[in-house]
C-alpha positions as CSV (number, residue, x, y, z in Angstrom):
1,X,20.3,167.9,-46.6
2,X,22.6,170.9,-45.8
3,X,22.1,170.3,-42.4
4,X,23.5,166.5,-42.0
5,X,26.1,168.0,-44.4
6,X,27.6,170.6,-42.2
7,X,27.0,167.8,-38.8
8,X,29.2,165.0,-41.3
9,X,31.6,167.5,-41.9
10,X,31.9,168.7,-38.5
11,X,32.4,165.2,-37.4
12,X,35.3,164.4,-39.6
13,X,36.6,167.5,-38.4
14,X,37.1,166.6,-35.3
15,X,38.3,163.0,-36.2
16,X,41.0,164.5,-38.4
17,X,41.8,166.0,-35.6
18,X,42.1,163.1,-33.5
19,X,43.7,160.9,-35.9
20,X,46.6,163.3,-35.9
21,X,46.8,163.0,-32.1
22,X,48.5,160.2,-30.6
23,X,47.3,161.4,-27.0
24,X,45.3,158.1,-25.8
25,X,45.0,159.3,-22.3
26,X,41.3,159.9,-22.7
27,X,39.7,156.1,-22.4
28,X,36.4,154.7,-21.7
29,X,35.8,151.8,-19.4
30,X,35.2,150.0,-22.4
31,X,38.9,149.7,-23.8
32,X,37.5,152.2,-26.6
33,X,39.4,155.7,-27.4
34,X,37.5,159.1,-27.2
35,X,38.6,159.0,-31.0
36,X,37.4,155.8,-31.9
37,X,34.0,156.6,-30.4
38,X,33.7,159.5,-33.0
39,X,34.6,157.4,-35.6
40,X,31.8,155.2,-34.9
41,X,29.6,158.1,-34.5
42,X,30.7,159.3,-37.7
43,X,30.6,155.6,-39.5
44,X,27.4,155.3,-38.1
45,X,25.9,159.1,-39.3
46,X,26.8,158.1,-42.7
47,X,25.4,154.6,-42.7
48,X,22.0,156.0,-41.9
49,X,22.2,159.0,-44.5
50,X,23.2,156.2,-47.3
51,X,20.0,153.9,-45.8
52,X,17.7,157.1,-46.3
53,X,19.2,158.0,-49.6
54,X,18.8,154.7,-50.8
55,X,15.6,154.2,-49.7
56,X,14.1,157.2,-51.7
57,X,16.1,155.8,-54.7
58,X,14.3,152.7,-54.3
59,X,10.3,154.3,-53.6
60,X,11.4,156.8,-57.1
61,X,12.5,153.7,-58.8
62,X,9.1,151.6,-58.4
63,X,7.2,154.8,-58.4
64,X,8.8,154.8,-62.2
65,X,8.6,151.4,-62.9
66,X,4.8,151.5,-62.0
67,X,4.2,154.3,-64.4
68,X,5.8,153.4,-67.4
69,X,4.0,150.3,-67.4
70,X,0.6,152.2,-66.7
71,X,1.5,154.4,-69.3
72,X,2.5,151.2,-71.7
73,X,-0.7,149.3,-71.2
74,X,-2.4,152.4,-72.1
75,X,-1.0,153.0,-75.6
76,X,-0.9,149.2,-76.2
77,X,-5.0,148.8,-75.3
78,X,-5.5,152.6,-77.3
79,X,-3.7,151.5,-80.6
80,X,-5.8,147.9,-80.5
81,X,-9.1,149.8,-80.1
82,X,-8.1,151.9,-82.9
83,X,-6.6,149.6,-85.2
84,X,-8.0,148.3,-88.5
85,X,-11.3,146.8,-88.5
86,X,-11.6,142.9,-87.7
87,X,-13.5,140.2,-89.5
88,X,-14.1,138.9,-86.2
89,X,-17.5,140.2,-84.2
90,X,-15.9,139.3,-80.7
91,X,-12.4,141.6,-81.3
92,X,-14.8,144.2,-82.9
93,X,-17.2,144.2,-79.7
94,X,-14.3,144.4,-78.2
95,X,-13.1,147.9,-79.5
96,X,-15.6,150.3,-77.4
97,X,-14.8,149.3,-73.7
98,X,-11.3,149.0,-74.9
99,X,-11.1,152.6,-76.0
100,X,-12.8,153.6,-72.8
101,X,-10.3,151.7,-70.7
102,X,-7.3,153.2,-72.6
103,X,-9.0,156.7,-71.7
104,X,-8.8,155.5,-67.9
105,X,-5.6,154.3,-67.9
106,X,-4.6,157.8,-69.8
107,X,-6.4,160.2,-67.1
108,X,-4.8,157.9,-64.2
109,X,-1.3,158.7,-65.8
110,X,-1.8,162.3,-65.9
111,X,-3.3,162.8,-62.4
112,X,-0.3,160.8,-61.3
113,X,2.2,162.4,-63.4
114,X,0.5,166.1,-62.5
115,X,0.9,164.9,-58.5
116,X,4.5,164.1,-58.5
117,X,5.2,167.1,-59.9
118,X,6.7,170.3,-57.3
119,X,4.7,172.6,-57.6
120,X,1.4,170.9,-56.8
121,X,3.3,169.0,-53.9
122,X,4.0,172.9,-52.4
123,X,0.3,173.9,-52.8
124,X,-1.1,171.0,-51.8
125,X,0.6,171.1,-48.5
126,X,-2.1,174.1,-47.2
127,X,-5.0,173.7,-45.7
128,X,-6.4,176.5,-47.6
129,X,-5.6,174.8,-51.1
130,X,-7.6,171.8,-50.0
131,X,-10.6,173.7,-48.3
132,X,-11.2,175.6,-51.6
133,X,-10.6,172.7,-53.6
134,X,-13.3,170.5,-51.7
135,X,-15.8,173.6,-51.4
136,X,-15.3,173.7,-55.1
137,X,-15.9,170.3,-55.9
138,X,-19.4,170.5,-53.6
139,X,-20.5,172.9,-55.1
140,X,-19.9,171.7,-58.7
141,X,-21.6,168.4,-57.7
142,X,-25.2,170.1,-56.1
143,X,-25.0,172.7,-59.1
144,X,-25.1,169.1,-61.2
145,X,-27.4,167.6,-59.1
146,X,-29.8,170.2,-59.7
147,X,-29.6,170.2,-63.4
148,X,-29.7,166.6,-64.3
149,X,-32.7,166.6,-62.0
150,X,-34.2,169.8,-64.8
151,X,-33.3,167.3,-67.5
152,X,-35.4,163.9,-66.1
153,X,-38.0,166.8,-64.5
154,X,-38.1,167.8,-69.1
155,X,-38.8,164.6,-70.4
156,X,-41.0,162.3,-67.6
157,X,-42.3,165.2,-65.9
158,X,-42.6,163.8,-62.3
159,X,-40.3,163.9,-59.1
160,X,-36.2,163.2,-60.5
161,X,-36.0,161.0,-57.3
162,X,-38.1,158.2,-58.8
163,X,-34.9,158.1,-60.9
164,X,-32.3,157.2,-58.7
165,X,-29.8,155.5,-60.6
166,X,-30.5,157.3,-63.8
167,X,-30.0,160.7,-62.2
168,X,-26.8,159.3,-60.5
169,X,-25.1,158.4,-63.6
170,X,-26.6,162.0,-65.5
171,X,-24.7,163.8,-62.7
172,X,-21.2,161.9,-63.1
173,X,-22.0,162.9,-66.5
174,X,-22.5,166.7,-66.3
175,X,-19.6,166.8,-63.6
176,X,-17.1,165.2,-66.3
177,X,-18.4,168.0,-68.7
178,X,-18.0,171.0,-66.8
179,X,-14.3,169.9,-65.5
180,X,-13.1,169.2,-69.1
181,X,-12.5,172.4,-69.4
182,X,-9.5,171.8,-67.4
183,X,-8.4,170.4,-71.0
184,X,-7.2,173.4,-72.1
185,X,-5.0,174.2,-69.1
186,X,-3.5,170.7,-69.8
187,X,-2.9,171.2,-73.0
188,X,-0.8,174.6,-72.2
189,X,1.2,172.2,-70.1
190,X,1.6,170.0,-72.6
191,X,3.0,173.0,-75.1
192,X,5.5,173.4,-72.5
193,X,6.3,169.7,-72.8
194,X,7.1,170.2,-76.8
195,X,9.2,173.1,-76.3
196,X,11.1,171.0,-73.8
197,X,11.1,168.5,-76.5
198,X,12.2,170.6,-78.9
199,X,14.8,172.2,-77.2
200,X,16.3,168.7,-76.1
201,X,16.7,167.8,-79.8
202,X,18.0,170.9,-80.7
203,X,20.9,170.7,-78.3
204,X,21.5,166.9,-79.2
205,X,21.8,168.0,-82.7
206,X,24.7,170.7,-81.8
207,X,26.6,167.8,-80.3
208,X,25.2,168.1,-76.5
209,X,24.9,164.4,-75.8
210,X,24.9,165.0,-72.0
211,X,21.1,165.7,-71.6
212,X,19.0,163.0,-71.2
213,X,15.8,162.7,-73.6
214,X,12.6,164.1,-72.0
215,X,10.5,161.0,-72.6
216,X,7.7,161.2,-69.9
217,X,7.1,164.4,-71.8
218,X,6.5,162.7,-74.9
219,X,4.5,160.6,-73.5
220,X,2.5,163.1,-71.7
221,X,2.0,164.9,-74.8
222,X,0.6,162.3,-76.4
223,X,-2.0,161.0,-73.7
224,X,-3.4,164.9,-73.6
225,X,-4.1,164.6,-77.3
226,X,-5.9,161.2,-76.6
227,X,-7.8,162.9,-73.8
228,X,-8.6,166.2,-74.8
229,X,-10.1,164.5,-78.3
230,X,-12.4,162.0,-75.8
231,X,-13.5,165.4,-73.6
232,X,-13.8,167.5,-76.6
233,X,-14.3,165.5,-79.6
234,X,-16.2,162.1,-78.5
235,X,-18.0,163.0,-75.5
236,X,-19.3,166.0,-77.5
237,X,-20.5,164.5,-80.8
238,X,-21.9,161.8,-78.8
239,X,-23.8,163.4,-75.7
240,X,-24.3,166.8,-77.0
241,X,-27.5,168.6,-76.2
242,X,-29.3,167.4,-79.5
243,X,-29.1,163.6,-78.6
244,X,-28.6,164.3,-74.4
245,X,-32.6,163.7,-73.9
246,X,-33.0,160.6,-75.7
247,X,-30.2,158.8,-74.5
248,X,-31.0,159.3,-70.6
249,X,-34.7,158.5,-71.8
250,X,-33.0,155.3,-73.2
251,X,-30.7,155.0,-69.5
252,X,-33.9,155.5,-67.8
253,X,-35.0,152.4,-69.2
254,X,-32.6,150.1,-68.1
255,X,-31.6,151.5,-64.8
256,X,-35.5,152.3,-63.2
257,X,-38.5,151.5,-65.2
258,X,-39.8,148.2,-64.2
259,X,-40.8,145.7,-67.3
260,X,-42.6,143.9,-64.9
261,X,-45.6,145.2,-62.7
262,X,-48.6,143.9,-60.5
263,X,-51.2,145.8,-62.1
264,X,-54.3,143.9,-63.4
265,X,-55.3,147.1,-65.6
266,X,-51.8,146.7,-67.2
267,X,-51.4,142.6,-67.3
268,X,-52.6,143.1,-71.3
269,X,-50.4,145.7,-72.5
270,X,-46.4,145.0,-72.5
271,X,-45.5,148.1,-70.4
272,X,-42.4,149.7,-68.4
273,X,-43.8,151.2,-65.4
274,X,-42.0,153.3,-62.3
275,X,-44.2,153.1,-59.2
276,X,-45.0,156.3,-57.8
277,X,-45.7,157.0,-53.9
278,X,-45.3,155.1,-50.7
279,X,-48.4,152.9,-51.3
280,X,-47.5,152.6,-54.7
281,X,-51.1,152.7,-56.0
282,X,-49.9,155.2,-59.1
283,X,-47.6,154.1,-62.0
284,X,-45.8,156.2,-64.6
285,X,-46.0,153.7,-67.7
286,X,-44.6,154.0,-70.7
287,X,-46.8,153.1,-73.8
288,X,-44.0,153.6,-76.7
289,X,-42.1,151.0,-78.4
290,X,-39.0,149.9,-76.4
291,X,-35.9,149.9,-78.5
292,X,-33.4,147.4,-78.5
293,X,-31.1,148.4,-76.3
294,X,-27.0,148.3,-76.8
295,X,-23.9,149.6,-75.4
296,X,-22.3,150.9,-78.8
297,X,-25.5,152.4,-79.7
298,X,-26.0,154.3,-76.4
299,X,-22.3,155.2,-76.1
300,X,-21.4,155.8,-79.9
301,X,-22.7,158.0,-83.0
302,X,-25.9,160.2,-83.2
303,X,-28.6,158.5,-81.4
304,X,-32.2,159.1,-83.5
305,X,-34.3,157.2,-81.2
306,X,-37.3,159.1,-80.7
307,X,-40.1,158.8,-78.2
308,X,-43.2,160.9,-77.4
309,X,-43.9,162.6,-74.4
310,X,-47.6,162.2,-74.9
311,X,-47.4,158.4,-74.8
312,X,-46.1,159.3,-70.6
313,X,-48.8,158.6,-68.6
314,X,-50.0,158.3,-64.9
315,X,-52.4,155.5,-64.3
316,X,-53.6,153.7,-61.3
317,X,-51.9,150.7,-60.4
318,X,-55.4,148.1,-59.6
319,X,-54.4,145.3,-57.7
């Protein structure tokens, strides 16, 4: 920017020059004067630096336009799934994926917010900052991968890879739980945002009505609350370590074990069954009683569900 303004200055410069000289012996073979030329050199430097400027006004204007209405959406899906309770069983059903959709919408707003910010544009520009972040990241996810394989190893006692899908979701899990701690480092940021606040009404107060009202920091402050009570509040009442075991037993359930099997020895009993090995001749079945299975009972409040481990059993599957 200083740059094309020391050329545009330049330029007019030598125009002004020009415009005081009434010498038109210098001409083009085009009928055009050397000091007309450089006023179309000049007209057209300045048309392009108004084209560029107004092109990044445009890209900041949608880039605003499109987060205040993320961030709207947000707070209008979070207040109706935590609004007074309905008579109405659809609106209540309703309320759970609605909170976890506001939580989305939430963490999307912050990463956004956090990426258009300076300083992480500056860092994020080295190689270095990326390699460490990626080699991170790996590492978090095999360190995961390992324990939600010790949790389904605890409570079926086989091989983890006979639960795929189970084991996929137990990892996104543990990942989301180890990173949360990033919480607390948001919500410094978010302190920072209140004094900004604060300071912004204070100087409004003593008659300062030239500074404009930091409202993306309100609103950042207030989706860290919503978060940082899901990542430390929700997700740990509800998944903590007492409950963790019965609710991935429960997972297990609907993701992997098979309710149906072609096992004559099993045709009488009313059995979930994984099929171990390539032929497939073993079976892990399942001889407790299967629980009725919910999203707002998995997802919300203490789960008591209880199974026994002695009722895990590995039978031959006779065709």
């Amino acid at each position: 920017m200083t740059n094309e303004k020391i050329h545009t200055e330049f330029i007019n410069k030598i125009v002004s020059e020009f415009d005081a000289d009434d010498n038109v012996n210098y001409k083009y073979s085009t009928g055009k004067s050397t000091k007309q030329i450089i006023k179309d050199i000049r007209d057209a430097v300045l048309f392009i630096k108004r084209e560029k400027e107004n092109n990044k006004f445009d890209e900041e204007w949608g880039s605003s336009v499109a987060l205040n209405a993320l961030a709207l959406v947000a707070i209008l899906i979070f207040v109706f799934a935590t609004g007074k309770k309905s008579d109405s069983e659809f609106i209540e059903a309703l309320r759970l994926p609605a909170y976890i959709i506001s939580i989305m919408l939430s963490t999307m707003w912050i990463g956004i917010s956090i990426e258009k910010t300076l300083i992480f544009n500056q860092i994020w520009r080295f190689k270095t900052a990326k390699i460490i972040l990626s080699l991170s990241f790996t590492g978090l996810v095999v360190y995961c991968t390992a324990e939600a394989s010790a949790i389904i190893n605890d409570i079926f006692s086989i091989d983890p890879s006979f639960f795929p899908f189970t084991r996929s979701f137990l990892i996104a899990y543990l990942f989301f739980k180890k990173i949360s701690i990033l919480v607390y480092l948001l919500a410094f940021v978010g302190i920072l945002c209140l004094i900004n606040v604060i300071l912004c009404l204070k100087a409004k107060w003593g008659g300062n009505s030239d500074i404009d009202f930091p409202f993306g920091a309100l609103v950042y402050i207030f989706f860290i609350c919503i978060f940082s009570y899901f990542a430390l509040g929700w997700v740990g009442s509800n998944f903590n370590d007492e409950v963790l075991n019965r609710k991935v037993y429960s997972l297990a359930h609907q993701l992997d074990f098979n309710k149906k099997n072609p096992c004559s020895n099993l045709k009488e009993d009313k059995v979930s069954v994984i099929f171990l090995g390539p032929n497939q001749d073993k079976v892990l079945v399942d001889f407790n009683k299967e629980e009725t299975f919910t999203a707002s009972g998995f997802l919300e409040g203490i789960y008591w569900y209880t199974y026994d481990n002695n009722k895990l059993k590995i039978l031959q599957c006779l065709h």
